[in-house]
C-alpha positions in Angstrom: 173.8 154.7 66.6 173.7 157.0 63.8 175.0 160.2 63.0 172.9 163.0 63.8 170.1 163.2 61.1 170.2 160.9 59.1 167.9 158.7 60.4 164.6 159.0 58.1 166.5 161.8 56.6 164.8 160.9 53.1 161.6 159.9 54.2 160.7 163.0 56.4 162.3 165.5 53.4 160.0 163.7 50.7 156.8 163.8 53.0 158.0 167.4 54.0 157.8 168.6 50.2 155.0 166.6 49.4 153.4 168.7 52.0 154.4 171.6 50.9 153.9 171.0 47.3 150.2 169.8 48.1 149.2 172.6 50.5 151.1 175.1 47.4 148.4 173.0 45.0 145.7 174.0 47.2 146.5 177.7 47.9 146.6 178.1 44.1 143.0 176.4 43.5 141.6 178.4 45.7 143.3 181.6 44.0 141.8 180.6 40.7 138.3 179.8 41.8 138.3 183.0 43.6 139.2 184.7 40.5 136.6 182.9 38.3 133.9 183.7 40.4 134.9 187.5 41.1 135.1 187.8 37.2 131.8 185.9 36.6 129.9 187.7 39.3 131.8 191.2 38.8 131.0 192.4 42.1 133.0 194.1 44.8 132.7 191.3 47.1 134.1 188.5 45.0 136.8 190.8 44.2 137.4 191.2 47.9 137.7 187.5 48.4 140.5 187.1 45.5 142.5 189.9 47.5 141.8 187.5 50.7 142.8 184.7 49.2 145.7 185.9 47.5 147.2 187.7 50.3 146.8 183.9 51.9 148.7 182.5 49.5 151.7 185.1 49.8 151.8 184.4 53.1 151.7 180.2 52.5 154.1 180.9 49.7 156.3 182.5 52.6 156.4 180.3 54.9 157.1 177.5 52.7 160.2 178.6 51.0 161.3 180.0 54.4 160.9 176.8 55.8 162.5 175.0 52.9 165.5 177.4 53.0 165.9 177.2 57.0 165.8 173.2 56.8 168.4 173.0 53.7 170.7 175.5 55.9 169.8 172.7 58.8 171.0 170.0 56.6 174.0 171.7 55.9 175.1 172.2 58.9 174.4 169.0 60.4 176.5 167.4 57.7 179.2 169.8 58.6 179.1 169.0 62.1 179.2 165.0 60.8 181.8 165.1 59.0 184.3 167.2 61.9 183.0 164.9 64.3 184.2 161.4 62.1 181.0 160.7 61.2 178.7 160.9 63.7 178.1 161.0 67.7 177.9 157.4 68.0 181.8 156.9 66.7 183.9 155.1 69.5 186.9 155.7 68.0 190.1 156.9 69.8 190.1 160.4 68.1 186.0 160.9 68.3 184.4 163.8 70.0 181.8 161.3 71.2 185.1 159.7 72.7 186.7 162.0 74.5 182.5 163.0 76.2 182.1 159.9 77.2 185.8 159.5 79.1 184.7 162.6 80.8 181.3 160.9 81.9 182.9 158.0 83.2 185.8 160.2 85.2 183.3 162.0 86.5 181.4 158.8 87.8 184.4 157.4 89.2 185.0 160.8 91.4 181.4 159.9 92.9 182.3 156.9 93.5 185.4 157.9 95.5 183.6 160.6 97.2 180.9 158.0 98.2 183.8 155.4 99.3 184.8 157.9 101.2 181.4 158.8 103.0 180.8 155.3 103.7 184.4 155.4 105.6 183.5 158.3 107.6 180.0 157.4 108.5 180.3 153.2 109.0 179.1 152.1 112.4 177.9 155.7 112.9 175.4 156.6 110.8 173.7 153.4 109.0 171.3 155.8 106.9 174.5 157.7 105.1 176.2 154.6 104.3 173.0 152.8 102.7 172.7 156.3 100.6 176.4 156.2 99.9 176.3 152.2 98.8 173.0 153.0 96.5 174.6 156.2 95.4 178.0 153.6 94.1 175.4 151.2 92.8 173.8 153.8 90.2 176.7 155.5 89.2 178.5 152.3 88.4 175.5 151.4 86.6 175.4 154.0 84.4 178.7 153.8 83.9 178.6 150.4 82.9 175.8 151.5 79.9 177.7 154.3 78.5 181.0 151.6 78.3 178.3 149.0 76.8 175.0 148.6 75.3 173.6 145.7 76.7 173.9 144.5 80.3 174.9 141.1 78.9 178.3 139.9 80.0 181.5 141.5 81.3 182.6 144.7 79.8 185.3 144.1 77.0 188.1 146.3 76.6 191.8 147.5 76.6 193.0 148.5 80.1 195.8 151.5 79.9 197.7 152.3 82.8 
């Protein structure tokens, strides 16, 4: 796993000023052509159009740089947050933030699973229903359990056991 943007982090900020640059490129053309045929024409019309179009490319002009700023200020803070978190959510260190979420995840799925050991306790022989519910219940949270200790579903899970 990798830390939180990065992934195509180059490729989506080149295509996004490309983009940017291109649609910039255009604005502009249509500006000057505008103007060249106001100027040729010299009517009040034409003129009217280059006001159009130039007010268009204010706005354009606006939106990009906004854009641009907002996502650098994005950036930023993402590598902030990467670098207090030890580089990245997918660290399974002893010390990461993702670390210390996922031991809460897997408390919290071994609560259910006492609560459901419990149900099935009170409920066998009495109601078959609740204990079927309780036993699928066990059988989905250990499952999940299981994918947040390990990736693949291939082989026992491997690990340190601390009292």
């Amino acid at each position: 796993m990798q830390p939180l943007g990065t992934s195509g982090k180059t490729a989506g900020k080149g295509l996004s000023l490309r983009m940017g640059g291109v649609g910039m490129a255009i604005m502009l053309v249509v500006f000057l052509v505008a103007v060249v045929f106001a100027a040729n024409e010299n009517d009040v019309v034409g003129w009217l159009v280059v006001i159009i179009s130039l007010g268009w490319l204010l706005v354009f002009s606006f939106v990009v740089f906004t854009v641009r700023s907002a996502a650098r200020k994005a950036s930023a803070r993402i590598d902030e947050f990467n670098r207090a978190a030890g580089g990245g959510m997918g660290g399974r260190g002893p010390t990461g933030t993702s670390s210390a979420m996922r031991d809460q995840k897997l408390d919290h799925s071994f609560k259910i699973v006492q609560v459901q050991a419990r149900v099935i306790r009170d409920h066998l022989g009495k109601d078959q229903g609740m204990v079927d519910r309780a036993l699928e219940t066990i059988e989905i949270t250990s499952h999940n359990a299981r994918s947040m200790m390990k990736n693949d579903d291939d082989g026992p899970v491997e690990g340190t056991v601390v009292d």
